[in-house]
PQR file of N, CA, C, O and H, with PARSE charges and radii, in Angstrom:
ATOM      1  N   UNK A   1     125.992  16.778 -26.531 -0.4000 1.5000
ATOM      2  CA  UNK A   1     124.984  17.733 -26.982 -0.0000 2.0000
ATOM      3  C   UNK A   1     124.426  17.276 -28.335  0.5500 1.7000
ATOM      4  O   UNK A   1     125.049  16.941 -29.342 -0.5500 1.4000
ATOM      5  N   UNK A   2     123.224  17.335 -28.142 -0.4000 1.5000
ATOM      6  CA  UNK A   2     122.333  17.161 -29.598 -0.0000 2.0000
ATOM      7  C   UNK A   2     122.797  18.191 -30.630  0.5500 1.7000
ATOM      8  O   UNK A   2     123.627  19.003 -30.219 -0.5500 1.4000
ATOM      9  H   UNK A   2     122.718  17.607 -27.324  0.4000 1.0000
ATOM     10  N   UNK A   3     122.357  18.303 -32.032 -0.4000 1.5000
ATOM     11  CA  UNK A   3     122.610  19.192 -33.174 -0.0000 2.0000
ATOM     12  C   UNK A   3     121.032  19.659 -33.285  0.5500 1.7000
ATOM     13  O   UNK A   3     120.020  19.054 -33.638 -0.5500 1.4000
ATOM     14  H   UNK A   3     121.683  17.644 -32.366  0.4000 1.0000
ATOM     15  N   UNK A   4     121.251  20.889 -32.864 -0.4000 1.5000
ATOM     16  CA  UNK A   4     119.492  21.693 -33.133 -0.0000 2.0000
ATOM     17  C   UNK A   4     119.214  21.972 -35.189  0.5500 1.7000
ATOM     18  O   UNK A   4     119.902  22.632 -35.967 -0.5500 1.4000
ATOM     19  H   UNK A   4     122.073  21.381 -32.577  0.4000 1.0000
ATOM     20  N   UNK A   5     118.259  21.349 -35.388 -0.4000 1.5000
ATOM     21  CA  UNK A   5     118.023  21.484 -36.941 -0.0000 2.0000
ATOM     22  C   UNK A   5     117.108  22.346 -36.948  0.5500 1.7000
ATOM     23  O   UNK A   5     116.018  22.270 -36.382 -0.5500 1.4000
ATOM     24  H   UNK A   5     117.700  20.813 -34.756  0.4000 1.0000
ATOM     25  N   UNK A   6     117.752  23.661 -37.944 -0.4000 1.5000
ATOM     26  CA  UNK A   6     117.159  24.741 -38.113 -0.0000 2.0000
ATOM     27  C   UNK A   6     116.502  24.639 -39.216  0.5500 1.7000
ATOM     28  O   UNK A   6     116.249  23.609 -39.841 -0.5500 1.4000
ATOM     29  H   UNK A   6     118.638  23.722 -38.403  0.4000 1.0000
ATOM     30  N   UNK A   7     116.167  25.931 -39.508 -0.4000 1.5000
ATOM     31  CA  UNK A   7     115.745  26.552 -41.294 -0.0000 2.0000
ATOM     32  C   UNK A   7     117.080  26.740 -41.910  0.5500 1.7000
ATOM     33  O   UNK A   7     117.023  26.565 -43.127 -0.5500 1.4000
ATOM     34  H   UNK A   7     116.372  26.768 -39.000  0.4000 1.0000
ATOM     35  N   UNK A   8     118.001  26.973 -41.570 -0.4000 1.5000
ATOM     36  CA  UNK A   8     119.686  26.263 -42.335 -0.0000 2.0000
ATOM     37  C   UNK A   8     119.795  25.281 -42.955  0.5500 1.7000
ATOM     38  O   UNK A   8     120.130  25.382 -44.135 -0.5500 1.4000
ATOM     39  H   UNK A   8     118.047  27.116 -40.582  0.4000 1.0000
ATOM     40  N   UNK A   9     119.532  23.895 -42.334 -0.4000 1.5000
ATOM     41  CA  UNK A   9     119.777  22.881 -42.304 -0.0000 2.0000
ATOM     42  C   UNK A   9     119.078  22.518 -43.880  0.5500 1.7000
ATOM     43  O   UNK A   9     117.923  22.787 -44.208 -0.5500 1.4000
ATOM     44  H   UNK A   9     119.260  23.813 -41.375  0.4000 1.0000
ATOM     45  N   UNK A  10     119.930  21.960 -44.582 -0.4000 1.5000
ATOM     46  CA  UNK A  10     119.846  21.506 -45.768 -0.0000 2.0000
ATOM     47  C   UNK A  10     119.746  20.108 -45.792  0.5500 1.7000
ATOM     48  O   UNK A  10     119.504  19.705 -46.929 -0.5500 1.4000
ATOM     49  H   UNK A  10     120.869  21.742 -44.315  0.4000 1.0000
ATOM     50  N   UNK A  11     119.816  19.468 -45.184 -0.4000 1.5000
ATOM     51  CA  UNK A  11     119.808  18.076 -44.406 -0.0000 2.0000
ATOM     52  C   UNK A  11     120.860  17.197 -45.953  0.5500 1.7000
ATOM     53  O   UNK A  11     120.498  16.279 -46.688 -0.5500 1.4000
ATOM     54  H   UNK A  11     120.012  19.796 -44.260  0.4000 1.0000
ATOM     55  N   UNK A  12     122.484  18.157 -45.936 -0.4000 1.5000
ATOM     56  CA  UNK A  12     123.398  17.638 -46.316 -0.0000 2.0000
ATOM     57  C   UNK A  12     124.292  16.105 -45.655  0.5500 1.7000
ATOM     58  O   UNK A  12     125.009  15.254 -46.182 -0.5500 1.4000
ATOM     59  H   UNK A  12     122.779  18.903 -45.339  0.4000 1.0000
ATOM     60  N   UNK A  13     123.867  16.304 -44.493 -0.4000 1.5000
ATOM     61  CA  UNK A  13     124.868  15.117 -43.344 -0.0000 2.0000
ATOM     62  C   UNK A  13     126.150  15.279 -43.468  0.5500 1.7000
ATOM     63  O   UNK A  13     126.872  14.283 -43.510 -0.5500 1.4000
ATOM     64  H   UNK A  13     123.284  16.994 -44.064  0.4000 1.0000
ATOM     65  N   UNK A  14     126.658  16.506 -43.549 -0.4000 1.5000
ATOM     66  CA  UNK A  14     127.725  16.552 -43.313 -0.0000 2.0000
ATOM     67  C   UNK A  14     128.113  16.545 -41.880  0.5500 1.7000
ATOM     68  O   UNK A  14     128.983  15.703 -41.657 -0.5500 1.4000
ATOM     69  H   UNK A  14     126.071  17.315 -43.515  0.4000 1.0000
ATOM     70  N   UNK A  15     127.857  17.004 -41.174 -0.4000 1.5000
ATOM     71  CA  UNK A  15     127.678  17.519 -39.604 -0.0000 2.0000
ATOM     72  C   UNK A  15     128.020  15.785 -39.399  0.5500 1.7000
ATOM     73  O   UNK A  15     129.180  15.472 -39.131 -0.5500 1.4000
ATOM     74  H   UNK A  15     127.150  17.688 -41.355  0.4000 1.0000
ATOM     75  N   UNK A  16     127.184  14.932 -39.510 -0.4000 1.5000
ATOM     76  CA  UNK A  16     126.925  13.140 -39.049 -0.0000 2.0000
ATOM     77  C   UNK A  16     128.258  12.902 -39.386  0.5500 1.7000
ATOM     78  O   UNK A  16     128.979  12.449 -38.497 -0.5500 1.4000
ATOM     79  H   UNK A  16     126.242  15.186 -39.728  0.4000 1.0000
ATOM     80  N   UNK A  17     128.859  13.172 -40.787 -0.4000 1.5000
ATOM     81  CA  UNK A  17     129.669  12.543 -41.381 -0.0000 2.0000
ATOM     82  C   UNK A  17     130.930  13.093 -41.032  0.5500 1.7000
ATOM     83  O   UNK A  17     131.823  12.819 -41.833 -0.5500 1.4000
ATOM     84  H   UNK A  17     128.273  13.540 -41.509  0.4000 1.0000
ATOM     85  N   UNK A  18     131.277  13.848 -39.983 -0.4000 1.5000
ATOM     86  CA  UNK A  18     132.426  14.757 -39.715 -0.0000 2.0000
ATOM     87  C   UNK A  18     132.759  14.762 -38.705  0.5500 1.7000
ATOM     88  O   UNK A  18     133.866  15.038 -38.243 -0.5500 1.4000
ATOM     89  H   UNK A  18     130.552  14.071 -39.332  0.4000 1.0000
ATOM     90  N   UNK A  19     131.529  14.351 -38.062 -0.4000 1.5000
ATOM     91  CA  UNK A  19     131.589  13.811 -36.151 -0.0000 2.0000
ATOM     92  C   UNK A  19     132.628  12.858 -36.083  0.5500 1.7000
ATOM     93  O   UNK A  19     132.697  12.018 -36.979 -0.5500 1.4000
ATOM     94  H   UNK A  19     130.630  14.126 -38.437  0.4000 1.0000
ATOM     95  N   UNK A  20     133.655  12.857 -34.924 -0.4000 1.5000
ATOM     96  CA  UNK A  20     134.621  11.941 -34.980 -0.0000 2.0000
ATOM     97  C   UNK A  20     134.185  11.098 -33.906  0.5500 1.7000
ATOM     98  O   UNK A  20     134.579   9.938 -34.023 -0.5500 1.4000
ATOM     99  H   UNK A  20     133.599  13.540 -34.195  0.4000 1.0000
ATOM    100  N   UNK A  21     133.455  11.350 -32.846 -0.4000 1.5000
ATOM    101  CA  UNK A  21     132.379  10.738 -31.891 -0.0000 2.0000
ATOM    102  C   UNK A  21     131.540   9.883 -32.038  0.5500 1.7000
ATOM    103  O   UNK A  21     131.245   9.047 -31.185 -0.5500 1.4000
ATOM    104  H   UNK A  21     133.134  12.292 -32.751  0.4000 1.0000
ATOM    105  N   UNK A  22     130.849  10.028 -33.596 -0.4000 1.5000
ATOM    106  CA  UNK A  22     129.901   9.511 -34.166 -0.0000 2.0000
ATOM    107  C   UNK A  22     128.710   9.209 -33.051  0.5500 1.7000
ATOM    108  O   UNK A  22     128.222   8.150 -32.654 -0.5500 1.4000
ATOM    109  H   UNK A  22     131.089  10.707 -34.290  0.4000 1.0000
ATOM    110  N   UNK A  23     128.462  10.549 -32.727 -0.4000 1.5000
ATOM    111  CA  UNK A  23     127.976  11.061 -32.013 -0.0000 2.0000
ATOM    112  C   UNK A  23     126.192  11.615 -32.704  0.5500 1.7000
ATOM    113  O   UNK A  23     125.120  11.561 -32.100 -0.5500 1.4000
ATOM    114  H   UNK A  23     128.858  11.409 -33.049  0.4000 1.0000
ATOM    115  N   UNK A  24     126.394  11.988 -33.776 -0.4000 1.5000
ATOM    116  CA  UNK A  24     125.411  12.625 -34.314 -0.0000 2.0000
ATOM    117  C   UNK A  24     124.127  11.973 -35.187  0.5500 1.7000
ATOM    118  O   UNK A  24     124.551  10.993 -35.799 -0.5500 1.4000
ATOM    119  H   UNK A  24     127.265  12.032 -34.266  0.4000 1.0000
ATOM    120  N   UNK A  25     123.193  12.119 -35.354 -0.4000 1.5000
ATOM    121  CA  UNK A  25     122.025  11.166 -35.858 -0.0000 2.0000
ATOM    122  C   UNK A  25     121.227  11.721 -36.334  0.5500 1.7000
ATOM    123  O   UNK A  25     121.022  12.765 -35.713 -0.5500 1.4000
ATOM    124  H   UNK A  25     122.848  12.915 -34.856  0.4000 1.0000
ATOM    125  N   UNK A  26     120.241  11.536 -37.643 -0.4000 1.5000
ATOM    126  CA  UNK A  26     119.959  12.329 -38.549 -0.0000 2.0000
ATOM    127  C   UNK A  26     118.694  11.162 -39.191  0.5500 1.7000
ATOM    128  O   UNK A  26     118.982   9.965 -39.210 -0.5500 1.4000
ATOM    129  H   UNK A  26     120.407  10.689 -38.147  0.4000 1.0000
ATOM    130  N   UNK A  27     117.782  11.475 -39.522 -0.4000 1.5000
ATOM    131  CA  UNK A  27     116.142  10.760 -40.261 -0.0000 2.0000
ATOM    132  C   UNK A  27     117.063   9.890 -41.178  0.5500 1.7000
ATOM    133  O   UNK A  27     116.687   8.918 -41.832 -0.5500 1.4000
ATOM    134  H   UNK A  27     117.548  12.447 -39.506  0.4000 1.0000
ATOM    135  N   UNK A  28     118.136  10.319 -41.127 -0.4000 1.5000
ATOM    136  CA  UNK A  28     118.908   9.266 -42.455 -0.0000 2.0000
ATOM    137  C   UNK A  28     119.347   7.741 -41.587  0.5500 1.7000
ATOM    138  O   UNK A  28     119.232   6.664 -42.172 -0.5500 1.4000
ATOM    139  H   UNK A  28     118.441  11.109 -40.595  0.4000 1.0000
ATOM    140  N   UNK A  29     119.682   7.794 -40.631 -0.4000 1.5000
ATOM    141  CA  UNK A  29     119.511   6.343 -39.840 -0.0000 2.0000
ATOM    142  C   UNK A  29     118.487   5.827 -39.776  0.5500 1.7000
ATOM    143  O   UNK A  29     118.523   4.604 -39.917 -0.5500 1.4000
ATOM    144  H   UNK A  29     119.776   8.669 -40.156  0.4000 1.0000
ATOM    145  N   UNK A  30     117.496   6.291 -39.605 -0.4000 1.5000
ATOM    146  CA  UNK A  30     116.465   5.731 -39.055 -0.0000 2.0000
ATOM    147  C   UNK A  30     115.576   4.991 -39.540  0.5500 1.7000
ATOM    148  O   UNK A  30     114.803   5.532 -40.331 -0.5500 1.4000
ATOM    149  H   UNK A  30     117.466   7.284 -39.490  0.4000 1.0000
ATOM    150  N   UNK A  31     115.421   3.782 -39.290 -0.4000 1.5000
ATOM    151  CA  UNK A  31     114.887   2.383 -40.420 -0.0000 2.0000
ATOM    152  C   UNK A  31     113.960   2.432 -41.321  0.5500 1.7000
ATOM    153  O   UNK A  31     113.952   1.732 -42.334 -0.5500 1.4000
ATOM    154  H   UNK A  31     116.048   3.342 -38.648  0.4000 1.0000
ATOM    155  N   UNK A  32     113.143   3.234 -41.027 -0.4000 1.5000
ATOM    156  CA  UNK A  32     112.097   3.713 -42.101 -0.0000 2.0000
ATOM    157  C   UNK A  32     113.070   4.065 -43.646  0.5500 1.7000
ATOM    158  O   UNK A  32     112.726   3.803 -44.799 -0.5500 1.4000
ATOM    159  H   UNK A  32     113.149   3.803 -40.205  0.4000 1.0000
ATOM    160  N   UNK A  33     114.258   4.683 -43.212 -0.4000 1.5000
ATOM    161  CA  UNK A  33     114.688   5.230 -44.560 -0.0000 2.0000
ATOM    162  C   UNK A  33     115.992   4.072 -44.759  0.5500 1.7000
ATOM    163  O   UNK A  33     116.839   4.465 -45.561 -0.5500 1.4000
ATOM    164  H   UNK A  33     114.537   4.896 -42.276  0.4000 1.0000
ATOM    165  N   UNK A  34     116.219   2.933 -44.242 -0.4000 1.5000
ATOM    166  CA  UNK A  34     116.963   1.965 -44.767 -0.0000 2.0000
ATOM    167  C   UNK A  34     116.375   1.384 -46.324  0.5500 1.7000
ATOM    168  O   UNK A  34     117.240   0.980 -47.101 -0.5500 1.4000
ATOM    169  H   UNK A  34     115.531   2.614 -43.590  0.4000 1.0000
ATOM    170  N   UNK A  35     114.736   1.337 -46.831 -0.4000 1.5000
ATOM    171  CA  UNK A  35     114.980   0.811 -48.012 -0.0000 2.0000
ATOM    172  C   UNK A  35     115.489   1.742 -49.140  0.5500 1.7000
ATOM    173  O   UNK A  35     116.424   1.427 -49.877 -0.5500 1.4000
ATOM    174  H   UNK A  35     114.033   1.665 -46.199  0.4000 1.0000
ATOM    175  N   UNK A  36     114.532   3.391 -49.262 -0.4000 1.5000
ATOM    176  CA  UNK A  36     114.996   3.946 -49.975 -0.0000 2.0000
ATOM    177  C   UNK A  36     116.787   4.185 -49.958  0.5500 1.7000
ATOM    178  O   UNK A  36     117.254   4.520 -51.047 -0.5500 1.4000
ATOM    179  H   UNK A  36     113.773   3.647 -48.664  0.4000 1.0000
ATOM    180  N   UNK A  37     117.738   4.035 -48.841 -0.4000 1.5000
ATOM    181  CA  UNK A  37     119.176   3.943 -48.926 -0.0000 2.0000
ATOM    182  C   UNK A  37     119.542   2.973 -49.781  0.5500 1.7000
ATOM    183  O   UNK A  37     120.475   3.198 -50.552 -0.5500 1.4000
ATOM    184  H   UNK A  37     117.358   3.762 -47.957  0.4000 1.0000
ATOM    185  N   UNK A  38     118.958   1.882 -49.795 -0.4000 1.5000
ATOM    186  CA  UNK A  38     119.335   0.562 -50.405 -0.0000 2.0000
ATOM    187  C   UNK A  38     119.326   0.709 -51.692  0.5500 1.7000
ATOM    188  O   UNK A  38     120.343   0.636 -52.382 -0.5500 1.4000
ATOM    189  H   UNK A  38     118.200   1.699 -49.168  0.4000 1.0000
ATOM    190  N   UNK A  39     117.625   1.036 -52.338 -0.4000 1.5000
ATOM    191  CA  UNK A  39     117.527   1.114 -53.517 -0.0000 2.0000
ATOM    192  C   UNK A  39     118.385   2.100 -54.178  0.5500 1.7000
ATOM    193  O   UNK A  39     118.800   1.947 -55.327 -0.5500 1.4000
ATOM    194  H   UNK A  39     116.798   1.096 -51.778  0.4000 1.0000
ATOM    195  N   UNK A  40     118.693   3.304 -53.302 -0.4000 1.5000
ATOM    196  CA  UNK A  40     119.210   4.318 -54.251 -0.0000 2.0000
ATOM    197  C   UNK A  40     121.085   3.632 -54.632  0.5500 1.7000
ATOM    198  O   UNK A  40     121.669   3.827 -55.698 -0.5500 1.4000
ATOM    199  H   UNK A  40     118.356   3.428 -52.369  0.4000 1.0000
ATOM    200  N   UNK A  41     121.604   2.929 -53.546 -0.4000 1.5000
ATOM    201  CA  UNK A  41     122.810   2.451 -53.663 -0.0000 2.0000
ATOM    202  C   UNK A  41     122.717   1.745 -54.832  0.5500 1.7000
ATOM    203  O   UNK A  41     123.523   2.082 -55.698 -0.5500 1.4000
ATOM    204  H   UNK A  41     121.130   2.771 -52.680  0.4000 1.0000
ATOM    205  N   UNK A  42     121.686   0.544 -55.193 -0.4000 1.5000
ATOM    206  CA  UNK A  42     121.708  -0.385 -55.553 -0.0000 2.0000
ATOM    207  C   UNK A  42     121.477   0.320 -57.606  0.5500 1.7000
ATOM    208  O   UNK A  42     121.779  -0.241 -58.659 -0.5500 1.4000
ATOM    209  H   UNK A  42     121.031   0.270 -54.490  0.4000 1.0000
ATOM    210  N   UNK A  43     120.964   1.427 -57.394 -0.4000 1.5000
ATOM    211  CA  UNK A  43     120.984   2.023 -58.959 -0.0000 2.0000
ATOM    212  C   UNK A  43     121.914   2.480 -58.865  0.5500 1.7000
ATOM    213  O   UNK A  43     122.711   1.967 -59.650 -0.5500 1.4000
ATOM    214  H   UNK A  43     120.720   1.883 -56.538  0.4000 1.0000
ATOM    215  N   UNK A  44     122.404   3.374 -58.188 -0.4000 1.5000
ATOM    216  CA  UNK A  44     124.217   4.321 -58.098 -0.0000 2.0000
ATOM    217  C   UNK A  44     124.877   2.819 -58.553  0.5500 1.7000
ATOM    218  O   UNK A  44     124.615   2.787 -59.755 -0.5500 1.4000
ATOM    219  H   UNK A  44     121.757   3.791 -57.550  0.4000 1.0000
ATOM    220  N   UNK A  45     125.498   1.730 -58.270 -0.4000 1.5000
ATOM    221  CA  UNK A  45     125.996   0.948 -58.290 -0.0000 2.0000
ATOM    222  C   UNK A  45     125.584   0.247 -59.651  0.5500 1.7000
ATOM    223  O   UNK A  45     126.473  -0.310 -60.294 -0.5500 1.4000
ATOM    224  H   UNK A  45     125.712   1.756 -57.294  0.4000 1.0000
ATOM    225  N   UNK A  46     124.631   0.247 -59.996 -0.4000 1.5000
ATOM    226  CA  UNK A  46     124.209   0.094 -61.689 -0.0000 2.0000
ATOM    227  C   UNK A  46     124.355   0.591 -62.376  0.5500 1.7000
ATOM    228  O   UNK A  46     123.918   0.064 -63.400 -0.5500 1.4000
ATOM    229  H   UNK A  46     123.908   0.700 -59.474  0.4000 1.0000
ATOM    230  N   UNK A  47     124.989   1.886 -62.588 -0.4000 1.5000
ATOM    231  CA  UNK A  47     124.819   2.878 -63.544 -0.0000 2.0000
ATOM    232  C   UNK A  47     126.168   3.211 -63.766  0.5500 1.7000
ATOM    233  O   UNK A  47     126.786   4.004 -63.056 -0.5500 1.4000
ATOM    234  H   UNK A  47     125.343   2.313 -61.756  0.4000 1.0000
ATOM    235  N   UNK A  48     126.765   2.457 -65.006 -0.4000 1.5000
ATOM    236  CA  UNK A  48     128.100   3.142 -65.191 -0.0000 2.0000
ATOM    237  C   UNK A  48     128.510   4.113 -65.746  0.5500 1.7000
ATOM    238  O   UNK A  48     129.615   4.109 -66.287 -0.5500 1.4000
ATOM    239  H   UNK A  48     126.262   1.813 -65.583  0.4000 1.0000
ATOM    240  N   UNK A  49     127.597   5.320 -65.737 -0.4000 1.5000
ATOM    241  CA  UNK A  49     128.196   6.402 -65.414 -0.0000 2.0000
ATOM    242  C   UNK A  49     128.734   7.261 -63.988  0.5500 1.7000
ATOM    243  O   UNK A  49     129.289   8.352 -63.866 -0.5500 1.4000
ATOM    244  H   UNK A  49     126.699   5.323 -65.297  0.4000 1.0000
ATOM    245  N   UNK A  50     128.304   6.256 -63.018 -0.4000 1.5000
ATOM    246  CA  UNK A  50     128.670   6.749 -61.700 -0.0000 2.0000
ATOM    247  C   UNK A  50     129.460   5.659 -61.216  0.5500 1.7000
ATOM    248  O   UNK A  50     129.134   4.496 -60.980 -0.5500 1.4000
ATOM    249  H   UNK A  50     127.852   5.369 -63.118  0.4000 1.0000
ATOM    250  N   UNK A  51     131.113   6.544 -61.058 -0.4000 1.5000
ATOM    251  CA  UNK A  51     132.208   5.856 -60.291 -0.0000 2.0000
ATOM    252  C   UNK A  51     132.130   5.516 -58.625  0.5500 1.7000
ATOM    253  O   UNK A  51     132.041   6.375 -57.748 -0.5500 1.4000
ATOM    254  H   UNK A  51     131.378   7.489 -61.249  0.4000 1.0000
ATOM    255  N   UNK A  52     132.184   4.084 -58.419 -0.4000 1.5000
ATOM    256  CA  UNK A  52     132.169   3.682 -57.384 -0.0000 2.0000
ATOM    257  C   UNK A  52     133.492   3.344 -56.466  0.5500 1.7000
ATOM    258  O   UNK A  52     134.510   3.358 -57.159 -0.5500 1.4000
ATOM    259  H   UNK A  52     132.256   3.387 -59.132  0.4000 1.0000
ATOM    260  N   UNK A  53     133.695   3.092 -55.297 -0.4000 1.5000
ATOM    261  CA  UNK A  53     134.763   2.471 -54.492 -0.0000 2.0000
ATOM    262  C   UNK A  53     134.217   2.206 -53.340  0.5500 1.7000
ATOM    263  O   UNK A  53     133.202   2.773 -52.937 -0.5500 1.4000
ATOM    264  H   UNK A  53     132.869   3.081 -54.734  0.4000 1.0000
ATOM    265  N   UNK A  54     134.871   1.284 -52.685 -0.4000 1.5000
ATOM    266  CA  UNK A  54     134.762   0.767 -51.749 -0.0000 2.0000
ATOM    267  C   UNK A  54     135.269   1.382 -50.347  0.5500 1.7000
ATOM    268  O   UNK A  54     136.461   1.588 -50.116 -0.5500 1.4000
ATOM    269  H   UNK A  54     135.696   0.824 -53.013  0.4000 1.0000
ATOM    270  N   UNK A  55     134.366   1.616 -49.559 -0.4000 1.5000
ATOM    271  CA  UNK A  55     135.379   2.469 -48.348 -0.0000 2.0000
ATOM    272  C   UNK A  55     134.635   2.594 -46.685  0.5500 1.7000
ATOM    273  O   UNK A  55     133.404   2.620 -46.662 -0.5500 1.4000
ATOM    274  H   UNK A  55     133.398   1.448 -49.746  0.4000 1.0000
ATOM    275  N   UNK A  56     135.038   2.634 -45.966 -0.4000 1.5000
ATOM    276  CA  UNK A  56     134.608   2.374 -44.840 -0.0000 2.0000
ATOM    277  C   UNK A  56     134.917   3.541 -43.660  0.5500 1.7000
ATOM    278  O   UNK A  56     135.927   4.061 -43.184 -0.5500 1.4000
ATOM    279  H   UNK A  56     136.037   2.613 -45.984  0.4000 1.0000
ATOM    280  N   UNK A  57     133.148   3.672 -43.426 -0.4000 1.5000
ATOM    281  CA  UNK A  57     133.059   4.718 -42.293 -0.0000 2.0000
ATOM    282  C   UNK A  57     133.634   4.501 -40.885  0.5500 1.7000
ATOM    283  O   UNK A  57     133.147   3.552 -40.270 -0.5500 1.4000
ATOM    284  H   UNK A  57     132.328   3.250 -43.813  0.4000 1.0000
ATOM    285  N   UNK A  58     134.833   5.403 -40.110 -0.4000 1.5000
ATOM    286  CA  UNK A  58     134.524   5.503 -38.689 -0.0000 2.0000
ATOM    287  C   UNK A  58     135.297   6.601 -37.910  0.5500 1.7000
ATOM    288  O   UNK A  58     136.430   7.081 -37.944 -0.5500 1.4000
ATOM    289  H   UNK A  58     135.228   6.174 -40.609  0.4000 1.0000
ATOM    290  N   UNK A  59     134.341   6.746 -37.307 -0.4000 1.5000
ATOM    291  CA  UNK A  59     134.990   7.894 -35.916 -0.0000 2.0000
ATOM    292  C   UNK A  59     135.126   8.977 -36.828  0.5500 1.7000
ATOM    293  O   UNK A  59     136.171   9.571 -36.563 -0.5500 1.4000
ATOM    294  H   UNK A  59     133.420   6.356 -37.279  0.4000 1.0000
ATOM    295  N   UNK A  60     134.337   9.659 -38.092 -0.4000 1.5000
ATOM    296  CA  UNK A  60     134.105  10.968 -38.635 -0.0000 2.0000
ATOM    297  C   UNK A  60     134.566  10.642 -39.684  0.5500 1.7000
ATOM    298  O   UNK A  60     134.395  11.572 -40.473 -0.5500 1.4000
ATOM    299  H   UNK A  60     133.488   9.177 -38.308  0.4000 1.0000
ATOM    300  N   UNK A  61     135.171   9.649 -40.239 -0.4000 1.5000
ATOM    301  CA  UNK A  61     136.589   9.922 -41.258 -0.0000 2.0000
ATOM    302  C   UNK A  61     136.154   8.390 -42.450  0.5500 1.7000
ATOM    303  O   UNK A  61     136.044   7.209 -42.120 -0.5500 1.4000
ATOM    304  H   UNK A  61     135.310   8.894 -39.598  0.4000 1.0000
ATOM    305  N   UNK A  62     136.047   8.801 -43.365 -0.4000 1.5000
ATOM    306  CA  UNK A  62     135.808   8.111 -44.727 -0.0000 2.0000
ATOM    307  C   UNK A  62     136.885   7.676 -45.224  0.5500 1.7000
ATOM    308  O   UNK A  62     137.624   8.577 -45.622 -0.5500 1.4000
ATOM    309  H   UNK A  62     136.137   9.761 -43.632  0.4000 1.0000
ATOM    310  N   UNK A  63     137.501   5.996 -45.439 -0.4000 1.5000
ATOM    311  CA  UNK A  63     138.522   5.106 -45.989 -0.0000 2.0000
ATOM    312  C   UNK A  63     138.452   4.485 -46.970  0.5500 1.7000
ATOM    313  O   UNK A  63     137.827   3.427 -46.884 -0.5500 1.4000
ATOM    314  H   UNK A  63     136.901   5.264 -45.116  0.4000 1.0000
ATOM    315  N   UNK A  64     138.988   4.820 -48.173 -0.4000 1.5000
ATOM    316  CA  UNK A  64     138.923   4.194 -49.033 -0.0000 2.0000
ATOM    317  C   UNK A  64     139.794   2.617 -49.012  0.5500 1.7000
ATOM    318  O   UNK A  64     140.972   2.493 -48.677 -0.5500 1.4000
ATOM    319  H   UNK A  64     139.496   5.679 -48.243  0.4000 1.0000
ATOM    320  N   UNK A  65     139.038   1.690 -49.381 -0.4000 1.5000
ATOM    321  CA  UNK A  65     139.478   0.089 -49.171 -0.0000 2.0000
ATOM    322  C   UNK A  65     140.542  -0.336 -49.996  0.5500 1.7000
ATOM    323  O   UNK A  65     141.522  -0.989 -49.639 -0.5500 1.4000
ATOM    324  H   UNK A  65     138.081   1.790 -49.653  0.4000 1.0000
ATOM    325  N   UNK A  66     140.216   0.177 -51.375 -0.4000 1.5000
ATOM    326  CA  UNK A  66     141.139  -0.303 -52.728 -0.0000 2.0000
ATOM    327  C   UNK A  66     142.420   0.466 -52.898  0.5500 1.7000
ATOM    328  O   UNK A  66     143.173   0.211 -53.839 -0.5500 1.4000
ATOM    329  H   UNK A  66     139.419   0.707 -51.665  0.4000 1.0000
TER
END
């Protein structure tokens, strides 16, 4: 089953990010919005006031590497 996006929807991605199916899909995949993802990583990752780690998505569940 698809996820119906309401007037709720805050378009947090939590719902994407919680799916253990990885099942769920959101304007945030979708290639059009791969550069702005990039760029915004690529300042988060410049800016040492924002703590980074390394960690890897799957099947709903977020791993930290280090």
């Amino acid at each position: 089953m698809r996820p119906r996006w309401g007037q709720e929807c805050i378009f947090c991605l939590n719902c994407e990010l919680q799916c253990p199916e990885d099942a769920i899909r959101s304007a945030a995949d979708m290639m059009l919005m791969v550069p702005f993802m990039r760029y915004n990583i690529r300042k988060a990752l410049a800016d040492p006031n924002i703590e980074s780690a390394p960690v890897e998505f799957k099947g709903g569940t977020v791993r930290r590497l280090d």
